[in-house]
C-alpha positions as CSV (number, residue, x, y, z in Angstrom):
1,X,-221.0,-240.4,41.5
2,X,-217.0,-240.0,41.3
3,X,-217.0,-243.8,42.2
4,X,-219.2,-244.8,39.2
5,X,-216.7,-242.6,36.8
6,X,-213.5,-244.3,38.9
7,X,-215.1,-248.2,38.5
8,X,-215.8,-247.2,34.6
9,X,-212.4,-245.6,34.1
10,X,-211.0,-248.8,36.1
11,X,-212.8,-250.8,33.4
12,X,-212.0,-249.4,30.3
13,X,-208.2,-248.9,31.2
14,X,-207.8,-252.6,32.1
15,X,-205.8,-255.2,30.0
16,X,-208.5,-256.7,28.2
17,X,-206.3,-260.2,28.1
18,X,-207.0,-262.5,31.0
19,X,-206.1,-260.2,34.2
20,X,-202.9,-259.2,32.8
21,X,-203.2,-256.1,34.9
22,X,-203.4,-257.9,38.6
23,X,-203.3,-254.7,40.6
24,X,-206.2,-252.7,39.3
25,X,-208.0,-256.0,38.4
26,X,-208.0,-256.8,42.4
27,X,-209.2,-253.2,42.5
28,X,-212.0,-253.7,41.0
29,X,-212.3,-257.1,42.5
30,X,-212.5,-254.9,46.0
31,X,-214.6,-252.4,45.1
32,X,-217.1,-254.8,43.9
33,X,-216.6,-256.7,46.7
34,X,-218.0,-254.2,49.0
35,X,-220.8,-253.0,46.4
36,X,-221.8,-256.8,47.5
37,X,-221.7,-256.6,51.1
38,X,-222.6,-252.5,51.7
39,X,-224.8,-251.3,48.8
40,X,-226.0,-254.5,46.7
41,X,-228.7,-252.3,44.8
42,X,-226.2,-250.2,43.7
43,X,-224.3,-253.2,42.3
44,X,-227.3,-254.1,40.6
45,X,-227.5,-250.5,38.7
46,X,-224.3,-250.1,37.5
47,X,-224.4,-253.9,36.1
48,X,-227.9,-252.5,34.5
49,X,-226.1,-249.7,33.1
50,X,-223.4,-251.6,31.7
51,X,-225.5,-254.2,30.3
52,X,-224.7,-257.6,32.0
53,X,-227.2,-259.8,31.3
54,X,-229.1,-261.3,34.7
55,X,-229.2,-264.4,33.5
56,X,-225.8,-265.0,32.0
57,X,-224.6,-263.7,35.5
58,X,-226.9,-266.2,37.0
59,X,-225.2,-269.3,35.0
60,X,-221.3,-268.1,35.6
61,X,-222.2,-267.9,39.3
62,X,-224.0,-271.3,39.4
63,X,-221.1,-272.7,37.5
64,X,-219.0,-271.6,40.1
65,X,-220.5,-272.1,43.2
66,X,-218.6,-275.2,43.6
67,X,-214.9,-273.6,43.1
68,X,-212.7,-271.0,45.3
69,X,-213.3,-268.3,42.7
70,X,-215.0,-265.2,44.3
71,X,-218.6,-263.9,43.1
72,X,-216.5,-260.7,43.1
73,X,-214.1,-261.9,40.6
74,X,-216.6,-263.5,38.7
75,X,-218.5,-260.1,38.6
76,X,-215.5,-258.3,37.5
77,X,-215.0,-260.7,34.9
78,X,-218.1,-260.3,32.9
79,X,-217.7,-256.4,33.1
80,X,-214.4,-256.7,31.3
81,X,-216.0,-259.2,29.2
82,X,-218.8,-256.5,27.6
83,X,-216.3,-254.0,28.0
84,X,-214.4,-256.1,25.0
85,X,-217.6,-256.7,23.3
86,X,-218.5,-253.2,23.6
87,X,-215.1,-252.3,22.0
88,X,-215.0,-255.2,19.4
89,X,-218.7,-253.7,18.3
90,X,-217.5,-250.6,17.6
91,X,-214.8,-250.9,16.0
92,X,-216.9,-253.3,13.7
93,X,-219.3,-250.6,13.1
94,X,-216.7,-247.2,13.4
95,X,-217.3,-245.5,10.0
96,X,-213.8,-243.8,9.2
């Protein structure tokens, strides 16, 4: 449980802007990393509960399987990716 609050704090503290922050970036890069090879069904919740769609995960790994570019990395792209959506969608819809 305190790892789910530390990968979404990780996540919503992150430089939204292309990795600009490398060093908790490559954290999250890790710990998804081992969610991959030690708990995979775990991976699969939290990327449920954060709503990444299976199949647009599904195309950005295809589209990589040829390159040097982790599935790790590729993961923790897409979760900064709806992060921004998520943030962009309120905003749109924040009643002042």
């Amino acid at each position: 449980m305190e790892n789910n609050k530390a990968l979404i704090n990780v996540i919503t503290n992150l430089q939204i802007e292309e990795k600009s922050n490398t060093k908790q970036f490559e954290a999250l890069v890790a710990f998804i990393d081992d969610l991959i090879r030690n708990d995979f069904n775990r991976l699969l919740s939290i990327l449920y509960r954060v709503d990444i769609s299976e199949q647009k995960l599904k195309i950005k790994l295809a589209e990589n399987k040829e390159t040097a570019v982790r599935s790790a990395e590729i993961i923790a792209q897409l979760l900064l990716d709806r992060e921004e959506e998520k943030i962009k969608s309120r905003a749109k819809y924040k009643q002042d």
